[in-house]
Backbone bond lengths (Angstrom), bond angles and torsions (degrees), N, CA, C in turn:
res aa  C-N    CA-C-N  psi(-1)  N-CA   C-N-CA  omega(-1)  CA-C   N-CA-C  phi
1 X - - - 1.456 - - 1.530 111.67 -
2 X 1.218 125.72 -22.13 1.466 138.44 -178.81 1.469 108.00 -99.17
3 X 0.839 107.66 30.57 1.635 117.90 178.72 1.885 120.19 -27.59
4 X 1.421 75.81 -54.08 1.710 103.82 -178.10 1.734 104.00 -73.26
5 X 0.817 123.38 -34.11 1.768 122.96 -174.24 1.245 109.50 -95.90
6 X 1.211 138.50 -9.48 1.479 152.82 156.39 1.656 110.95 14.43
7 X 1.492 106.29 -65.00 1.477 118.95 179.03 1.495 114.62 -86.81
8 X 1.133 111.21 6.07 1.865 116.46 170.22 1.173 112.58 -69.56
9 X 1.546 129.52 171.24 1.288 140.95 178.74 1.658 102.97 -79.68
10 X 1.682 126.60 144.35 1.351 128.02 -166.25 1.727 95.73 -63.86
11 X 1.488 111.01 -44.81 1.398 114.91 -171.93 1.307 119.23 -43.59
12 X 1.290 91.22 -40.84 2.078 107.11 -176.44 1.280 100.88 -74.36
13 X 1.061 129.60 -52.64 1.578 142.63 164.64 1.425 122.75 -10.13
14 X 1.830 104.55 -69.65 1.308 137.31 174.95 1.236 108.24 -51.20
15 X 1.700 115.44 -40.62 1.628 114.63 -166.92 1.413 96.95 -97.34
16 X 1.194 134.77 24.00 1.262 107.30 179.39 2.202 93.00 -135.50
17 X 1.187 95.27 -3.95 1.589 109.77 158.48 1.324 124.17 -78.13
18 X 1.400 94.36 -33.14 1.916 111.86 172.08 1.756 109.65 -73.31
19 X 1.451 108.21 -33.13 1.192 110.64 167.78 1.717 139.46 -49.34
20 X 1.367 79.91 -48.92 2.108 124.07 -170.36 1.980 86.60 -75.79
21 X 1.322 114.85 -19.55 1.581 100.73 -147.55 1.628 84.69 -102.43
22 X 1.512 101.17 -46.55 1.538 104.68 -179.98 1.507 120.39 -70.00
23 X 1.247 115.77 2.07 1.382 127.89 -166.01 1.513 123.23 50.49
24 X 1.324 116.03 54.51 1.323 122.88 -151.86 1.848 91.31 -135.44
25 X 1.300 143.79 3.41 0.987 128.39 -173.83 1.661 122.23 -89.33
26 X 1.376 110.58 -32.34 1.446 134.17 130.18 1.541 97.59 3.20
27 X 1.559 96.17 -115.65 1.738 126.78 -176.93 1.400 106.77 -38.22
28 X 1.226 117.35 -19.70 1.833 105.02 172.50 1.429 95.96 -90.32
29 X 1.467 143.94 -21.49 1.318 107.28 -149.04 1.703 95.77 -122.99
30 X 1.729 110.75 -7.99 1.392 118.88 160.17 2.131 98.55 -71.16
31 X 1.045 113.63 -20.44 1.583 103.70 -173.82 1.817 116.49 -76.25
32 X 1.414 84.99 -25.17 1.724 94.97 -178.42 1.794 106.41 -116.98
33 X 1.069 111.84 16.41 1.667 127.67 164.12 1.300 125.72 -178.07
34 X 1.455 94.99 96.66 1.671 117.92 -157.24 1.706 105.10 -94.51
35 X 1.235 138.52 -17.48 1.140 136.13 165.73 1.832 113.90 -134.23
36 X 1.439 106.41 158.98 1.253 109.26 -170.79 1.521 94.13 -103.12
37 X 1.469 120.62 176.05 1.642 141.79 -168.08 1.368 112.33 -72.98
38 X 1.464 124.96 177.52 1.457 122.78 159.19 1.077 121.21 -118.56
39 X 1.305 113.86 8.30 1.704 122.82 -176.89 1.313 113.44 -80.22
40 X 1.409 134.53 65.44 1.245 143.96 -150.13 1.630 117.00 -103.98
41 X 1.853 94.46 -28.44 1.658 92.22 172.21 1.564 100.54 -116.49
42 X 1.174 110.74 175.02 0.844 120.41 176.62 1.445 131.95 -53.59
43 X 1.272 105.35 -38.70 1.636 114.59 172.89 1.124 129.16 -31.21
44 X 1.945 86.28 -58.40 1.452 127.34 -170.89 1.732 97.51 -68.43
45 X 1.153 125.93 -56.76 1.826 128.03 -179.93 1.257 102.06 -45.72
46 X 1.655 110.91 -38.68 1.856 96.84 -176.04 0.797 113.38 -100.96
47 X 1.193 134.98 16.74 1.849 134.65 155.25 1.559 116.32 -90.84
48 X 1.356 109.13 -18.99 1.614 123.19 178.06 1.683 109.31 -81.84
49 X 1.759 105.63 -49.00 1.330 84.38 173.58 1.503 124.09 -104.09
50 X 1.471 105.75 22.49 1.779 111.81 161.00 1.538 96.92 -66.70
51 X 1.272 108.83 -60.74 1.534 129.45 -176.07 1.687 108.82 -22.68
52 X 1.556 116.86 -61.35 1.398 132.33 -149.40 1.910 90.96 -93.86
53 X 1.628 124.21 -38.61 1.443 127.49 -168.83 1.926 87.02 -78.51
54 X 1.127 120.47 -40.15 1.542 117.50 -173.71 1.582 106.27 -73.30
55 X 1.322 137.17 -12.95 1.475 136.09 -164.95 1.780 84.22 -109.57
56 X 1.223 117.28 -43.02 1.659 114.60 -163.45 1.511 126.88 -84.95
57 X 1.363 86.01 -57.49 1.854 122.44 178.95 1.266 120.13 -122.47
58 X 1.678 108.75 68.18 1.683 111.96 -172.38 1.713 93.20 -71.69
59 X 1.669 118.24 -37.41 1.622 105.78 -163.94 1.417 100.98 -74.09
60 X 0.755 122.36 -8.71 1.185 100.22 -158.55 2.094 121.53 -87.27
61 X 1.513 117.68 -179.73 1.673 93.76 -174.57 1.620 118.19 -67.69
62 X 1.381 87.73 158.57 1.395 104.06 167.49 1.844 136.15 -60.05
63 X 1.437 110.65 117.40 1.252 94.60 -173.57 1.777 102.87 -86.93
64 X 1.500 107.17 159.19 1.525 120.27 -177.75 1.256 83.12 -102.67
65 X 1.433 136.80 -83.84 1.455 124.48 -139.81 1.451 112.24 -108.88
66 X 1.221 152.11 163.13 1.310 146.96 162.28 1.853 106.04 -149.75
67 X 1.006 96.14 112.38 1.427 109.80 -178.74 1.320 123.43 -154.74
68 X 1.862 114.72 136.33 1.471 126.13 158.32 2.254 113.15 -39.86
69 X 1.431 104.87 116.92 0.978 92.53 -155.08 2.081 80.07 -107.81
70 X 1.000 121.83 159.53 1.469 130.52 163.64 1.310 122.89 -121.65
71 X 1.193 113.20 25.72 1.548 125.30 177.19 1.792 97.81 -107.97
72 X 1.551 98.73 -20.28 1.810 82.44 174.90 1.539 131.67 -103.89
73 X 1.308 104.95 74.50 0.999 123.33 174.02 1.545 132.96 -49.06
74 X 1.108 129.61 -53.59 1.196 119.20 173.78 1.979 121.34 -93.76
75 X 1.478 95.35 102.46 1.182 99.41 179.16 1.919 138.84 -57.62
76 X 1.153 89.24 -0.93 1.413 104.25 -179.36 1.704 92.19 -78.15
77 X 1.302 130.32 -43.43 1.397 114.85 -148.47 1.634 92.25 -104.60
78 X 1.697 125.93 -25.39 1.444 117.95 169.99 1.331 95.31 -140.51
79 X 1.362 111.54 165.50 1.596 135.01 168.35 1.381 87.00 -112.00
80 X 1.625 124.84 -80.14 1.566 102.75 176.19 1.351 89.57 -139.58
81 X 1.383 114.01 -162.46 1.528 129.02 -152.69 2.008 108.07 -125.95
82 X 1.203 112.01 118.67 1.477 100.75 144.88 1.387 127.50 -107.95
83 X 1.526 112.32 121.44 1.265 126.67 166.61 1.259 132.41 -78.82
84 X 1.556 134.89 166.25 1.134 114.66 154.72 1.900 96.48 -157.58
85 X 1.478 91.77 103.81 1.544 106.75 -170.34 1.540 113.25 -79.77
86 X 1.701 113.37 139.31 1.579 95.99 171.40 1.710 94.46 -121.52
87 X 1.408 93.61 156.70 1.877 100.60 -173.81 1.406 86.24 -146.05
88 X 1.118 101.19 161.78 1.925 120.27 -175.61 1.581 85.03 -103.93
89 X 1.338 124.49 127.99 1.354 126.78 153.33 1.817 113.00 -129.87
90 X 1.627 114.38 112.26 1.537 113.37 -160.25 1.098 114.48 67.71
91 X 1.350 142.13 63.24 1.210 122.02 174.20 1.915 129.04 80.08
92 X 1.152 89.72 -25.03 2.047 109.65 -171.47 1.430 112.54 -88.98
93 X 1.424 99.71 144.52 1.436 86.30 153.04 1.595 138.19 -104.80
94 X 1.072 114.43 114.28 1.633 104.84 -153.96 1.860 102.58 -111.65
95 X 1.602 88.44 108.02 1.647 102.02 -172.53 1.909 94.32 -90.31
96 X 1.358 115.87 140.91 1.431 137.05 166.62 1.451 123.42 -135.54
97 X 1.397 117.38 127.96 1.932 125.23 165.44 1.346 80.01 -75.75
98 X 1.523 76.67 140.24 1.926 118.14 153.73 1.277 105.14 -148.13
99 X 1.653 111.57 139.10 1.329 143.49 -173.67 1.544 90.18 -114.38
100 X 1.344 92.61 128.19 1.926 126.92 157.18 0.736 107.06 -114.65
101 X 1.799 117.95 132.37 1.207 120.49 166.47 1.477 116.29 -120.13
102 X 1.228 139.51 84.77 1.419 142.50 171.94 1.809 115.15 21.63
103 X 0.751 140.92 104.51 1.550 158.05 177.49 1.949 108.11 -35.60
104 X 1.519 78.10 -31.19 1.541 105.89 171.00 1.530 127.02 -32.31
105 X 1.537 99.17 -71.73 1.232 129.06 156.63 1.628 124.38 -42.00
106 X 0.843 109.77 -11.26 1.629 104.39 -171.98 1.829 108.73 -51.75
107 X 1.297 98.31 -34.11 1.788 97.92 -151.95 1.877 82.28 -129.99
108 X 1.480 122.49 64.65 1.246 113.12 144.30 1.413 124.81 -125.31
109 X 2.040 120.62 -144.51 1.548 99.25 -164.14 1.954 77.91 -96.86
110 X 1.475 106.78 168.99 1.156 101.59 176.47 1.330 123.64 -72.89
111 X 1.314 117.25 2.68 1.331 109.04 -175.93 1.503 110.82 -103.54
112 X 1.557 112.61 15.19 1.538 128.20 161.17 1.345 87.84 -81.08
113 X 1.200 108.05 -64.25 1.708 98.57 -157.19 1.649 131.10 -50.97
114 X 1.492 87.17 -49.07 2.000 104.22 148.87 1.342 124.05 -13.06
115 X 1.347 95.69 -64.49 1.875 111.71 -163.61 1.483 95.09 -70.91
116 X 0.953 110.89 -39.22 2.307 116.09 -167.18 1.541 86.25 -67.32
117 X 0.953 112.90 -66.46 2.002 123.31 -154.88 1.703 85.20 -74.98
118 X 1.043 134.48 -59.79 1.977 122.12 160.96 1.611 103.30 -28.76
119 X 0.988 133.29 -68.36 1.089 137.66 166.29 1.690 140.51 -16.85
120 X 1.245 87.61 -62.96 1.436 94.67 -175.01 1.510 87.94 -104.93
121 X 1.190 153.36 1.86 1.390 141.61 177.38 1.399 114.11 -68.76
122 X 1.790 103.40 -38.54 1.493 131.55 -154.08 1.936 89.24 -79.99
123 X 1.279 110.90 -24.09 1.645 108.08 171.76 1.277 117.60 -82.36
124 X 1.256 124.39 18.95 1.774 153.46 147.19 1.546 83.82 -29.60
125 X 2.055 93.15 -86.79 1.034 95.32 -169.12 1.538 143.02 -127.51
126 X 1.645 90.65 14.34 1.813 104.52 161.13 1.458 113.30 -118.78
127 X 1.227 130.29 121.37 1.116 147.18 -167.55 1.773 110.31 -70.57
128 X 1.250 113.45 -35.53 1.829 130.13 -157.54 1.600 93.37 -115.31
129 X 0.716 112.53 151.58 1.151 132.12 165.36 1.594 128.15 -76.61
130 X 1.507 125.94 62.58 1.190 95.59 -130.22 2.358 79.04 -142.92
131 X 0.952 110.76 -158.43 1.545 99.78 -179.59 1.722 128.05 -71.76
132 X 1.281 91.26 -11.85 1.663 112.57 -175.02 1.202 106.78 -89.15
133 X 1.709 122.40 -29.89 1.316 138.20 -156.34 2.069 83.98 -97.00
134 X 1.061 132.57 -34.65 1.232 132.16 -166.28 1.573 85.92 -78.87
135 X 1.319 116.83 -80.15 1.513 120.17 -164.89 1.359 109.83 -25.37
136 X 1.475 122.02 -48.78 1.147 123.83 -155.65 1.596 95.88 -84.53
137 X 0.860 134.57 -7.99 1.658 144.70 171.69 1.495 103.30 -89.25
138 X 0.990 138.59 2.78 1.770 145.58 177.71 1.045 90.05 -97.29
139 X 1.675 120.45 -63.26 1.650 122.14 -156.17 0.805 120.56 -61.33
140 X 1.391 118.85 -29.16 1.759 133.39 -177.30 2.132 89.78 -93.74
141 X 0.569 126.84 -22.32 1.486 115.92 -168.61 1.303 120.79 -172.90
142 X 2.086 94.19 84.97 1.547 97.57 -167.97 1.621 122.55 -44.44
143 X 1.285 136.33 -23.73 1.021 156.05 -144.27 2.040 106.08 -120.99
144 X 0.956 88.34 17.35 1.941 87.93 178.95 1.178 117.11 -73.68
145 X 1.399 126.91 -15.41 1.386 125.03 -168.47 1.544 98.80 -105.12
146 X 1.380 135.05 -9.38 1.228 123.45 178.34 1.505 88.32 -105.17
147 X 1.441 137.19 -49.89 1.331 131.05 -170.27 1.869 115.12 -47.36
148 X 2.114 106.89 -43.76 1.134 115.02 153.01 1.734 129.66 -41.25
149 X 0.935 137.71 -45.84 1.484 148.60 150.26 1.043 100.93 -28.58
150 X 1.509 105.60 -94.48 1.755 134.51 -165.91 2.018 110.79 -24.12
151 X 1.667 93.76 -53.14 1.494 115.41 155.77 1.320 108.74 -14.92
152 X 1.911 84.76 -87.89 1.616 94.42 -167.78 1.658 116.95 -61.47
153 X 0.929 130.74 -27.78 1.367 132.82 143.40 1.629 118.90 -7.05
154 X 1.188 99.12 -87.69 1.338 145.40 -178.53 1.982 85.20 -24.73
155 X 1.500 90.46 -74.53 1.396 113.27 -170.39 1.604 129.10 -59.99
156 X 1.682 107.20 -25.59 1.101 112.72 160.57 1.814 123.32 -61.77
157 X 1.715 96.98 -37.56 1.486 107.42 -173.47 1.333 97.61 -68.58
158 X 1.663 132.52 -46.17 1.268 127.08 -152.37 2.331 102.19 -68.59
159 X 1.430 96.18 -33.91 1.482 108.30 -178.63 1.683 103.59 -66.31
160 X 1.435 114.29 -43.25 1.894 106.52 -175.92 1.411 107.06 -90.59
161 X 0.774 130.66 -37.09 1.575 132.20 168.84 1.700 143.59 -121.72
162 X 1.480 104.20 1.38 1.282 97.70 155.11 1.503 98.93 124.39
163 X 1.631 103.06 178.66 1.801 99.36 172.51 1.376 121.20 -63.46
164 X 1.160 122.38 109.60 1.943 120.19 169.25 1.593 111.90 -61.67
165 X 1.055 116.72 -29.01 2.277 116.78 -178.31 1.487 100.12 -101.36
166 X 1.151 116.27 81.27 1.140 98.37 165.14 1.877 112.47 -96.79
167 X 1.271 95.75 -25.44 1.907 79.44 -174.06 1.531 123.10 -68.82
């Protein structure tokens, strides 16, 4: 049932089963994210994370596409995707990033959405996942490693009981 917390400590585990059991995980996570985002179309997602790569990572490459994707369905294996497609156009080779962002996301608090688009931004310019790839996920969003949690949180409740944002 903890699918998402897998690599957590059992202790943390236990208390957050006690949560799910008491029906209390809800009311903790509406208490520390009381409204969801407005970045709902696409437009709007790629003006938010031009917004956050232009305040963080001006050097870095250019993204072509940024879009709510609905092909990514199972959130255990992506939240969203960085690509970087090459196509021959005239003769060329013309390499482009594209950001997916899970369809998922449409209707959460924005500071879910943050951490995903923190996320895949930081594959700008670290590929691995690795301590450089974290740091650079601080700089853009002191708070990624609790927002990461909170996520999975989020995601455990949405799997045992259903959508929490609905309005």
């Amino acid at each position: 049932m903890l699918k998402y917390l897998n690599g957590y400590d059992a202790k943390l585990q236990d208390q957050i089963q006690t949560l799910i059991e008491q029906d209390k995980l809800g009311e903790h996570l509406l208490s520390r994210y009381k409204e969801t985002h407005s970045y709902t179309s696409d437009k709007n997602l790629y003006n938010y994370v031009m917004g956050l790569k232009n305040e963080h990572m001006k050097s870095s490459p250019p993204i072509a596409k940024i879009v709510y994707d609905t092909k990514i369905r199972d959130v255990r294996a992506a939240l969203g995707t960085h690509t970087f497609v090459s196509r021959v156009q005239g003769g060329k080779l013309k390499a482009k990033n594209e950001i997916r962002i899970s369809h998922v996301f449409k209707n959460v608090p924005e500071a879910f959405l943050k951490m995903i688009v923190t996320h895949e931004l930081a594959h700008l310019k670290v590929k691995e996942h690795n301590k450089a790839f974290y740091k650079l996920c601080t700089h853009i969003e002191p708070d990624y490693h609790q927002l990461e949690f909170d996520l999975r949180l989020y995601l455990t409740y949405k799997d045992v009981f259903g959508e929490l944002y609905n309005f």
